[in-house]
N, C-alpha and C positions, 0 to 999 in steps of 0.2 A: 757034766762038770761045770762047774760054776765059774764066774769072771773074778780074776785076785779084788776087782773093785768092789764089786755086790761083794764078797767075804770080806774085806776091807770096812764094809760099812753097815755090818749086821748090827744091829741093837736088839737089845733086850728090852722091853717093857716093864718097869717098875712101879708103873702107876704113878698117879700125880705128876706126870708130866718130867717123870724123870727116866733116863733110858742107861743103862750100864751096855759099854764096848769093849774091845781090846784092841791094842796094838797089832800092828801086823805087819812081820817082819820085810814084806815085797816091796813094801812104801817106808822100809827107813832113809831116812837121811844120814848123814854124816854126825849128827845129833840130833837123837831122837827122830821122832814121825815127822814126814814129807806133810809141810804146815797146806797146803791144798787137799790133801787128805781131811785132816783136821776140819776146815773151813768145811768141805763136804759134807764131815758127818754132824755137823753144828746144822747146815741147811737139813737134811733126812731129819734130825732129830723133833724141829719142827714139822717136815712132812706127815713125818709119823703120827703127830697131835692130834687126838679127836678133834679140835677144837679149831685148828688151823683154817684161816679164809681165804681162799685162792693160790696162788704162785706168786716164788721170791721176787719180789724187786728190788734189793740191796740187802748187803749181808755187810757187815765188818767184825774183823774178827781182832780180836788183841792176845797178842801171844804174849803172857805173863811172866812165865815159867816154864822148863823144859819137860816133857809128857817123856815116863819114863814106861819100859817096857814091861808090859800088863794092865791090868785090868782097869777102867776109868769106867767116871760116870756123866753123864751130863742132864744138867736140869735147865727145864725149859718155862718159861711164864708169860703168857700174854698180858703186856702191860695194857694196853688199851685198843680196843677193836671200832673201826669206824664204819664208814658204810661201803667204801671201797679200801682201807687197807687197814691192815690190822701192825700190830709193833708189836714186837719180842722180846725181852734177855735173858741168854742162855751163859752158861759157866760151865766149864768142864773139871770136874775136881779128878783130885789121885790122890790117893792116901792122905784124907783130910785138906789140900791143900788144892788153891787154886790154881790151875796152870791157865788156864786161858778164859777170855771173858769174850761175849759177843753179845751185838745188836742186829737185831735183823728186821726189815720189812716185806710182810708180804701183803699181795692184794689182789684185785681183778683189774683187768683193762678193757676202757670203752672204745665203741669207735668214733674216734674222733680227729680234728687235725693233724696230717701227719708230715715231717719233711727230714730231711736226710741230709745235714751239713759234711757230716763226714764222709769220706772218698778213698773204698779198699785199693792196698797199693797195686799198680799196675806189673803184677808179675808172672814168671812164668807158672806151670801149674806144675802138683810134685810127679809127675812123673817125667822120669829120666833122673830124678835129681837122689842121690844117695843117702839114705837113710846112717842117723851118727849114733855112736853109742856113747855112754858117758863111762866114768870109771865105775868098778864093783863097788866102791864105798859109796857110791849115789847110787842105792837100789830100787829107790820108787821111780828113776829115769828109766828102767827096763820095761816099767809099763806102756810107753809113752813110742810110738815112731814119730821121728823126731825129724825132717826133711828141710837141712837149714838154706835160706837165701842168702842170712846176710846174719854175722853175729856168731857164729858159729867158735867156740873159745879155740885160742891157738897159742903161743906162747910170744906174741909179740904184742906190746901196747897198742890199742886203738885210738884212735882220732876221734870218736864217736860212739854212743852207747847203744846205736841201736840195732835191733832185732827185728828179723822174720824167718817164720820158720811153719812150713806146711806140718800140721802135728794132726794124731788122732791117738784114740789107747790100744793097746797093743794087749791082745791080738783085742782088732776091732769092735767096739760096743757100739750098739743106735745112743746118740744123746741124748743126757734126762739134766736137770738144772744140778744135780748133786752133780756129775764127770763137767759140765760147763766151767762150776764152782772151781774143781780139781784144777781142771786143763788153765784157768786163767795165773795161779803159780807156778806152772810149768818154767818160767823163765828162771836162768838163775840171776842172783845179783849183778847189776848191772854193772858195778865196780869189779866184778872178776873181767869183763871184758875188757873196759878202759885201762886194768895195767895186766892185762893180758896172764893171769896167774889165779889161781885159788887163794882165798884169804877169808881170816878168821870174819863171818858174815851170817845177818839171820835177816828174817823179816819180824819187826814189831810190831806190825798192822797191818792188816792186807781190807780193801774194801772191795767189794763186788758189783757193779751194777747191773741189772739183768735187762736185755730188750728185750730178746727172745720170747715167744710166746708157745705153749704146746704146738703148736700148726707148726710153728717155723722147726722146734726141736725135732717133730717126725719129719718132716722136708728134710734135712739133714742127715738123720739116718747114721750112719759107722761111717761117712766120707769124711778126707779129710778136714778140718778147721785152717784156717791160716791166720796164724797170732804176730801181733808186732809190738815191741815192745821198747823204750829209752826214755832216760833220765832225764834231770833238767839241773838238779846242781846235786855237787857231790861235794861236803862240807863238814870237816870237823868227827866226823865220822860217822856220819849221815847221807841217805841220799835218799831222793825216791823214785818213782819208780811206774811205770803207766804204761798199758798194756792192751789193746783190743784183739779182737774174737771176731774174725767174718767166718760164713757160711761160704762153702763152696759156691754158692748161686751170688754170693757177693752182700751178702746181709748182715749188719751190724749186730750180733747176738749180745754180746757184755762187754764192758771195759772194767779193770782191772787199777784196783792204785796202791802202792806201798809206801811204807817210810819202812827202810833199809839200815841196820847197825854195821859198820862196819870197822875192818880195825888193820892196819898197813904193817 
């Protein structure tokens, strides 16, 4: 039996760089597809590319339009290929029309100077600590064990937007850059925390960035991730939105940035 994600993220070969999908009902949202799904199958689409040079190093994705249930296509083009990173933009169309647009780069990495500014937070680890469920109207959160620290939605306004939360996909998969992709949406908008309620809320951008290298993805393995996530201004009916990804051994894999719509 196959993972809802690998079925989630089959394509089809069209040739010319273009791959036909579908929806899939495990990873809906409350409207339309769970937009880290999306982002995913935007990264595999490129994987898939004969043409493709190395592993993602940033992906952004622009949600246009809402991806209605069934059949989509996505077309993929190498804008300009260098000697260590090549550029993409990809479109996801549905029935003639654009839903979503992306840029992506992938490439290789040297070795070279390396240093580590950032600092996983000092917490406890997920066990003992109670896995949450979300509601049936958020169905792609069923994929997801979800072990919160801090952030965890309740019905009371918060003080602060931020998030941590021991996460992996449910039931367990080894990490590849597509479930990275996935898991860095995982958060919900940050403004359901701060007034403590669900409200009308999308992502317009989501951008990606990748440390991670294969070595680091197999080190990792089905163990948990532990993601952190908060805002910095919530305005007008905007906000954004910034998110890291450590490795259980304590390793920076990607961070994560949104601009958030929102509406009171």
């Amino acid at each position: 039996m196959t993972h809802n994600f690998d079925d989630a993220l089959a394509l089809e070969s069209l040739g010319d760089g273009k791959y036909r999908g579908r929806t899939s009902a495990p990873f809906n949202n409350m409207v339309g597809p769970f937009g880290g799904l999306t982002a995913a199958l935007l990264v595999r689409a490129v994987e898939l590319h004969p043409d493709r040079h190395g592993d993602p190093l940033t992906v952004t994705v622009n949600f246009a339009g809402p991806i209605a249930e069934g059949d989509f296509e996505i077309s993929t083009r190498a804008v300009r290929t260098n000697r260590s990173n090549q550029h993409w933009y990809l479109e996801l169309h549905q029935n003639g029309t654009i839903a979503t647009t992306a840029t992506a780069v992938f490439g290789t990495r040297r070795d070279t100077w390396d240093s580590d500014e950032a600092v996983r937070p000092d917490v406890p680890g997920p066990d003992g600590i109670d896995p949450i469920d979300f509601p049936t109207m958020i169905a792609w959160a069923a994929n997801y064990e979800m072990r919160y620290l801090a952030g965890a939605l309740t019905e009371t306004e918060a003080v602060d937007s931020v998030g941590q939360v021991w996460i992996r996909d449910r039931p367990p998969r080894p990490l590849d850059f597509a479930s990275l992709t996935s898991l860095s949406d995982t958060f919900y908008p940050r403004v359901f925390q701060r007034r403590g309620k669900y409200l009308s809320a999308g992502t317009i951008s989501l951008t990606v960035h990748f440390f991670a290298t294969a070595e680091d993805l197999a080190a990792q393995g089905d163990d948990f991730l532990l993601a952190t996530a908060h805002a910095r201004r919530f305005h007008r009916g905007y906000h954004d939105q910034t998110a890291e990804l450590w490795s259980t051994a304590g390793t920076l894999l990607a961070t994560g940035h949104q601009l958030v719509y929102y509406k009171d």
